[in-house]
C-alpha positions in Angstrom: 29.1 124.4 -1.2 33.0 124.0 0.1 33.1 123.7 4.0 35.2 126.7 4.1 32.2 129.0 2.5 29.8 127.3 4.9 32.0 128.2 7.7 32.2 131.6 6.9 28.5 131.6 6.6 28.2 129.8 10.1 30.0 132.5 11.6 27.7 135.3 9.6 25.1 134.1 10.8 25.9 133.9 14.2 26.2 137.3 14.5 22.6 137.6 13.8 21.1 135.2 16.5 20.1 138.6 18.1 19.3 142.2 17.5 21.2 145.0 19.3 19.7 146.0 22.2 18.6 149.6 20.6 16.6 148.1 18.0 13.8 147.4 20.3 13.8 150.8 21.3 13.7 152.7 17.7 11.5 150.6 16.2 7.4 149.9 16.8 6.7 146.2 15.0 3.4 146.9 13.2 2.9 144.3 10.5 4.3 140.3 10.6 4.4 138.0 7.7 4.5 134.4 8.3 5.5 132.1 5.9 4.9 128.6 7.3 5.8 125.4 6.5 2.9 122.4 8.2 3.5 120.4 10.9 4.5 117.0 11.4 2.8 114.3 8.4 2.9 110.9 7.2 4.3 109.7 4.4 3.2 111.3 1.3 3.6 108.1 -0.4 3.7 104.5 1.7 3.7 102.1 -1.6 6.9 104.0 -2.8 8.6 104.0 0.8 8.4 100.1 0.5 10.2 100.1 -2.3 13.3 101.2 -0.7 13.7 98.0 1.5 13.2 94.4 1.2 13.7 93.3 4.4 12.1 96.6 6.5 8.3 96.4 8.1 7.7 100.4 8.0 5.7 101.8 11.2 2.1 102.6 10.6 1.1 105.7 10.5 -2.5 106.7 12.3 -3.5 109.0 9.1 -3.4 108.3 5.6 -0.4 109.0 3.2 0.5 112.9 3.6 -2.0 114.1 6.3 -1.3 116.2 9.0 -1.6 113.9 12.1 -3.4 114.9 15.5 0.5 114.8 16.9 1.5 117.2 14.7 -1.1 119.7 15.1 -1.3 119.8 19.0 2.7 121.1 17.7 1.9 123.2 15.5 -0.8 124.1 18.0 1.8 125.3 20.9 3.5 127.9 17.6 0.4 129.7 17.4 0.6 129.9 21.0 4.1 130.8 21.1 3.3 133.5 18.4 0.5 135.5 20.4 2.8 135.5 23.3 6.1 136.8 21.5 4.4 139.2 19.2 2.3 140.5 22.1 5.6 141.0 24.3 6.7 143.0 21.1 4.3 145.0 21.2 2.2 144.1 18.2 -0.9 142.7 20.0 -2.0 145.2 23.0 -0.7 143.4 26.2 -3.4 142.3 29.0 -6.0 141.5 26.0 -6.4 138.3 23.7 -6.1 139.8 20.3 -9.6 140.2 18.0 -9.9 137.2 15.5 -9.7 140.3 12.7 -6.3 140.9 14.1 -4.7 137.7 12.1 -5.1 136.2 9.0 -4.2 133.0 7.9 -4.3 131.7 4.0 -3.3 127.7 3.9 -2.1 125.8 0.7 -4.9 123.4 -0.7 -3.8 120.2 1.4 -4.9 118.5 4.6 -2.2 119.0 5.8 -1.8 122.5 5.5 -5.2 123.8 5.9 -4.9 121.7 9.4 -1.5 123.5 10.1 -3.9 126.5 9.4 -6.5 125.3 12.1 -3.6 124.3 14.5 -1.6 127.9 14.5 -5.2 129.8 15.4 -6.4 126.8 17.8 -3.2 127.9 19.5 -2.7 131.7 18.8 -6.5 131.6 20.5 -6.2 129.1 22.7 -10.1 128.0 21.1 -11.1 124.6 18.9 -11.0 125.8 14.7 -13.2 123.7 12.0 -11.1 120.1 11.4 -10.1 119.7 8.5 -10.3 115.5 7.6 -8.1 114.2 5.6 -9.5 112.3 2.6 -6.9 111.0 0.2 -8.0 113.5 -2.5 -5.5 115.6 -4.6 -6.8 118.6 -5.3 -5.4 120.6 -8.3 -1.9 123.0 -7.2 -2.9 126.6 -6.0 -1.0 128.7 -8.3 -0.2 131.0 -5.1 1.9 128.2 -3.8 3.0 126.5 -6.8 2.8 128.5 -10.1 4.8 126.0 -12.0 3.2 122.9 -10.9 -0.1 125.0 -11.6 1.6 125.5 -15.2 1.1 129.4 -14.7 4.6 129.2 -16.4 6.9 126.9 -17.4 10.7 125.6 -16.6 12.8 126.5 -19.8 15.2 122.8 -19.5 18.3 123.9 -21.1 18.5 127.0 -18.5 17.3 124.7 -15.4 19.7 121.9 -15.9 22.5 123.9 -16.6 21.8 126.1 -13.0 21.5 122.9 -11.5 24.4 121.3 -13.1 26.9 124.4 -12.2 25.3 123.8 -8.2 26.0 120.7 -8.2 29.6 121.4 -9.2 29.7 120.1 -12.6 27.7 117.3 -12.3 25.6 115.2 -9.4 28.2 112.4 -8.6 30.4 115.2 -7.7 27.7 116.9 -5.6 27.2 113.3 -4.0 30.9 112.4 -3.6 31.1 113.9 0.0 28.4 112.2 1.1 28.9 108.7 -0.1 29.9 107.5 3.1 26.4 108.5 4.3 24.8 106.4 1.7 26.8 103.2 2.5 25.3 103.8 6.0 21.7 104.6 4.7 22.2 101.5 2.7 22.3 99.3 5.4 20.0 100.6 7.4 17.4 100.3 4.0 18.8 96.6 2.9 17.8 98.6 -0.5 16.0 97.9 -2.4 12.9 96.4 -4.3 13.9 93.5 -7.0 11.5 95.7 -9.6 13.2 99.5 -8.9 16.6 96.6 -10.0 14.5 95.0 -12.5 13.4 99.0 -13.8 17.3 100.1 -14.3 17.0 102.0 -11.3 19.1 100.9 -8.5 20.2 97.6 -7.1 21.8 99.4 -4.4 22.0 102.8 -3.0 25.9 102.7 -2.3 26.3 101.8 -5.9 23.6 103.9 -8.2 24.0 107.5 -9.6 21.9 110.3 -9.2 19.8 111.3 -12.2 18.1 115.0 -13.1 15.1 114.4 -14.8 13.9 118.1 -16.0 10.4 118.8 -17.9 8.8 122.1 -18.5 6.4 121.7 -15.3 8.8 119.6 -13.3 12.3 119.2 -12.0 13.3 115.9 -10.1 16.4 113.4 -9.0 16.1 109.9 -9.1 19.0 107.5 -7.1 20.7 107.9 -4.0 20.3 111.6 -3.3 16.3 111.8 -4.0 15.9 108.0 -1.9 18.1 109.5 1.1 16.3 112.7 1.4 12.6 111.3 1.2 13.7 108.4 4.2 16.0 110.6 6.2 12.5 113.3 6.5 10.7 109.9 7.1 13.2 109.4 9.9 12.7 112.8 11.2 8.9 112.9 11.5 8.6 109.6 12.7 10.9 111.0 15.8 8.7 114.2 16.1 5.7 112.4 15.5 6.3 110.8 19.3 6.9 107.1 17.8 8.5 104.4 20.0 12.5 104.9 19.8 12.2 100.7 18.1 10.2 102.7 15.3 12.0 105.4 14.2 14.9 104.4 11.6 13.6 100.7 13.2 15.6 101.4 16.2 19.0 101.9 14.4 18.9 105.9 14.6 16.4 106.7 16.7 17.7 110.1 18.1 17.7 113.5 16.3 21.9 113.5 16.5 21.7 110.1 14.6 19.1 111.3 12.1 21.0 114.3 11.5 23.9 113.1 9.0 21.5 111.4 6.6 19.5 114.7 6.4 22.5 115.7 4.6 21.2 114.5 1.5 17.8 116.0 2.1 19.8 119.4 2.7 21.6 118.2 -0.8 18.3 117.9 -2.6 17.0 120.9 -1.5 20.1 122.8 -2.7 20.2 121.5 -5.9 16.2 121.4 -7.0 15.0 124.5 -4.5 17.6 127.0 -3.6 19.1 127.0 -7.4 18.5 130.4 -8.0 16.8 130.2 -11.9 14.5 127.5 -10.2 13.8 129.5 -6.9 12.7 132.5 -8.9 10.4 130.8 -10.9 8.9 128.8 -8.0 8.8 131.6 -5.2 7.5 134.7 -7.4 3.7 134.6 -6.5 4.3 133.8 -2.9 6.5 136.5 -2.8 4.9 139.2 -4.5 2.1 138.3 -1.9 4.2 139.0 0.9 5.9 142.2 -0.6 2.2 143.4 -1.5 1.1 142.3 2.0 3.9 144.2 3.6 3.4 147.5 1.7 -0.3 147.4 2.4 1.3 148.3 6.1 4.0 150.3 4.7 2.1 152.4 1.9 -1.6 152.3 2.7 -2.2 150.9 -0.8 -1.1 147.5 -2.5 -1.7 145.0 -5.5 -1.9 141.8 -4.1 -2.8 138.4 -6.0 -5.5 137.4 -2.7 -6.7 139.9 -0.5 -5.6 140.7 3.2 -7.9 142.0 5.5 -6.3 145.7 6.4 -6.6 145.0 10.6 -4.3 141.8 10.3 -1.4 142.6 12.0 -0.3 138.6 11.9 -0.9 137.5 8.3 0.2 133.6 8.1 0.9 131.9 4.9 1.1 128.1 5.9 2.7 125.4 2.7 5.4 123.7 2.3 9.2 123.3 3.2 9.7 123.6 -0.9 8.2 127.2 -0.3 10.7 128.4 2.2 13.6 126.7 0.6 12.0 128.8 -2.8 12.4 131.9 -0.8 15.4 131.2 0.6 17.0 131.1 -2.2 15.5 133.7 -4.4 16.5 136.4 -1.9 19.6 134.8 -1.2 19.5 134.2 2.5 20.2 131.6 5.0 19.8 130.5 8.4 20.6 128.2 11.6 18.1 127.5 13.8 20.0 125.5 16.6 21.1 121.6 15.7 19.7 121.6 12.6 22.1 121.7 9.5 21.5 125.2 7.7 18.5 126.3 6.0 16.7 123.4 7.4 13.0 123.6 7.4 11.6 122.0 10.3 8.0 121.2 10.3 5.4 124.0 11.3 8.7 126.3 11.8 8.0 129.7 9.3 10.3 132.4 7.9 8.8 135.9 9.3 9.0 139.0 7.5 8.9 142.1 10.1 6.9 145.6 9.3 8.7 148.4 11.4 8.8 151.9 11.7 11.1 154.1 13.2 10.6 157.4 14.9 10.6 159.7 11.7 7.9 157.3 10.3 10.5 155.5 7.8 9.2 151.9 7.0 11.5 149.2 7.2 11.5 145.3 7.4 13.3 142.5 8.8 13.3 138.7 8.7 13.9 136.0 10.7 13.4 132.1 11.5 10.9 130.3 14.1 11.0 126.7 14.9 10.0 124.1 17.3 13.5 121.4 18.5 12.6 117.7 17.2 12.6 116.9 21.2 10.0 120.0 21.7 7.7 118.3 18.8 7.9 115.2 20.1 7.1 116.3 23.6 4.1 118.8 22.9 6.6 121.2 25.0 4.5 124.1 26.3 7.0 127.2 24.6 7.5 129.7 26.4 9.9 133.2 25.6 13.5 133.2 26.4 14.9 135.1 29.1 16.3 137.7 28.8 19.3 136.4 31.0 20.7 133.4 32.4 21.1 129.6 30.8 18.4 129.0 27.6 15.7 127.5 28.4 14.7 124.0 27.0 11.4 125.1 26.1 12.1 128.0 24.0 12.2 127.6 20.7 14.8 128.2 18.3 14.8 131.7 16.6 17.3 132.5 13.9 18.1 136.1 12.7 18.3 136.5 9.1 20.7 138.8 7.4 19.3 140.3 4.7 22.3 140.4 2.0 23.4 143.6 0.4 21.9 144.0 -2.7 18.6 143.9 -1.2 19.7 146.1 2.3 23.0 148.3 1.0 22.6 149.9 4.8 21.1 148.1 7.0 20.1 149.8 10.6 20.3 147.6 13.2 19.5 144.4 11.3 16.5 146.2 9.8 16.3 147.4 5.9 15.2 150.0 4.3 11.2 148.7 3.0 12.1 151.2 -0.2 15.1 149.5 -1.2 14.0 145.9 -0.4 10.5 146.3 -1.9 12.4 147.5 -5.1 14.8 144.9 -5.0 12.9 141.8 -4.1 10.2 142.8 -6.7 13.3 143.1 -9.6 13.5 139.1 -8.4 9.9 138.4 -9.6 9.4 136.9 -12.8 6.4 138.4 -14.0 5.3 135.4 -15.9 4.9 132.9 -12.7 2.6 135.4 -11.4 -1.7 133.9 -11.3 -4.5 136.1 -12.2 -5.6 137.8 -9.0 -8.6 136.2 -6.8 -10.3 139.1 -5.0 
């Protein structure tokens, strides 16, 4: 994306940080929608991380490869916390009383570290132990839910999905990596990449040197080189500073702050755009999730809906807890964005969600809105006790970051104080589903 767009985009999105003051007033919030990504993890894979260096000792993680840690879900812990109290100052949840358990709902993706992320929102949101969830190194098969492709509910057509990707990328991937080239010297020696076999396999020698590679098959799209090996270690880099690690341990002491992390995340923003947010891939990878939020909505909105899992009728939180791919799916099916504070755009910190808002107005019109919750890397790393922001003087440091997302135009052609229309945006978002990534209901 040229810098010019993204500054335009910047500046859109500012104006959306918070709702006019009337909105409050017109509307009563009756229905949330969380879509969460977990909290803070390991590695998914340690044996392929020590590929990427021959001279690098990487830290030790105290869970095995891809598990949510105790760290992160005491985090993801003080979200569900953060959620009873700003929902309940919004009048969802009747002030002065904890909420009924009936009152939320929470439907987790099959892994550790998700179901955990699961356990750790309600351990929070009711401030009361859940069942803990151990992680055992097993893989269980994809839930369709969360991953229809991967689930092989329907498949990638190659020609279409390297040709989106291709025209994203600007023609090709060495001139989506070009700007960033710079960043990869740097990542390079910071790696002292790589492994004499990923050399010996045609791989890569060296990350400054290498090119990135699309690799497309019908249940699968991936990048091999510079870009994929800079966004897996620049995450790395991020959770081992949210996961409370010695400063000497995270990036091995050489960018051990979230300012110094930031410009390699660039390629991990990079990979996203190209493999998530492409809009033929998005579709295809977001449909069921969000044909279970629309339906999940309208159950709210309508009285009556045709969902792919059931949701208890009482919830008035409903939390759908995966992975960043999901949000970065969503994202770019419906074609929005956001900023939530230092992060580079459309980041999707760990246990931070994308929330889809019920209201109604006076008249009894239905309408929704979005928007973006996330811890700070400093407030993960901390266990920061959140609390809501005021509603005047200098932000607080333990508030965290809340992002107002503007629903474009072809989904809200009027918009009423950041709020849309639930008619036209049911109709439009469902026009986005394909109908052949959508699983066989479970009821």
């Amino acid at each position: 994306m040229a810098r010019s767009t993204r500054l335009k985009l910047f500046a859109a999105l500012a104006l959306f940080t918070q709702w006019p003051e009337t909105a409050a007033a017109q509307f009563t919030l009756e229905r949330v929608v969380l879509v969460s990504r977990h909290g803070v993890r390991s590695p998914t894979s340690m044996d392929n991380l020590k590929e990427y260096t021959k001279s690098r000792t990487w830290p030790a993680w105290p869970v095995g490869d891809g598990c949510l840690t105790a760290h992160g879900k005491t985090a993801t812990s003080r979200m569900g916390a953060y959620y009873r109290r700003e929902f309940t100052a919004r009048g969802l949840f009747s002030a002065g009383r904890r909420p009924a358990a009936s009152q939320v709902f929470a439907l987790a993706d099959v892994d550790q570290r998700t179901r955990e992320t699961r356990n750790g929102l309600l351990e929070g949101f009711f401030a009361r132990p859940q069942t803990k969830d151990v992680c055992t190194g097993a893989h269980p098969p994809p839930d369709p839910l969360f991953h229809p492709v991967g689930a092989k509910v329907c498949k990638i057509d190659r020609d279409l999905a390297e040709k989106a990707v291709m025209e994203r990328a600007g023609g090709d991937l060495e001139s989506a990596l070009r700007p960033y080239r710079d960043t990869v010297k740097q990542l390079q020696g910071v790696l002292d990449c790589c492994q004499p076999q990923l050399c010996a396999a045609g791989v890569l020698c060296a990350l400054e040197t290498a090119t990135p590679k699309l690799t497309v098959t019908d249940y699968n799209v991936s990048l091999t080189g510079p870009i994929a090996i800079g966004s897996t270690v620049s995450e790395v880099f991020l959770l081992e500073y949210a996961e409370n690690m010695p400063s000497k341990q995270v990036a091995w002491g050489y960018h051990s702050t979230p300012d110094s992390i930031k410009p390699f995340l660039k390629l991990h923003d990079l990979q996203f755009e190209l493999l998530q947010r492409t809009k033929y891939l998005a579709r295809l990878q977001a449909s069921a999730l969000v044909r279970q939020v629309l339906e999940t909505l309208r159950q709210t909105a309508e009285g009556t809906y045709d969902p792919i899992r059931p949701v208890p009728r009482e919830a008035k939180l409903v939390i759908y807890v995966g992975h960043d791919t999901n949000l970065a799916n969503i994202g770019g099916m419906l074609e929005v964005n956001w900023q939530l504070g230092d992060y580079l755009q459309n980041e999707t910190p760990p246990a931070g969600a994308m929330a889809f808002e019920l209201l109604r107005d006076k008249t009894g019109k239905a309408f929704v809105r979005m928007a973006y919750y996330s811890q700070t890397l400093d407030q993960m790393r901390n266990l920061t006790q959140l609390s809501l922001p005021r509603l005047s003087g200098p932000a607080r440091k333990t508030t965290p970051n809340v992002a107002r997302i503007a629903i474009p135009s072809k989904f809200c052609p009027e918009p009423k104080d950041g709020a849309c229309s639930w008619n036209e945006f049911y109709t439009a978002a469902q026009h986005e589903v394909v109908d052949a990534c959508i699983p066989p209901k479970q009821l």
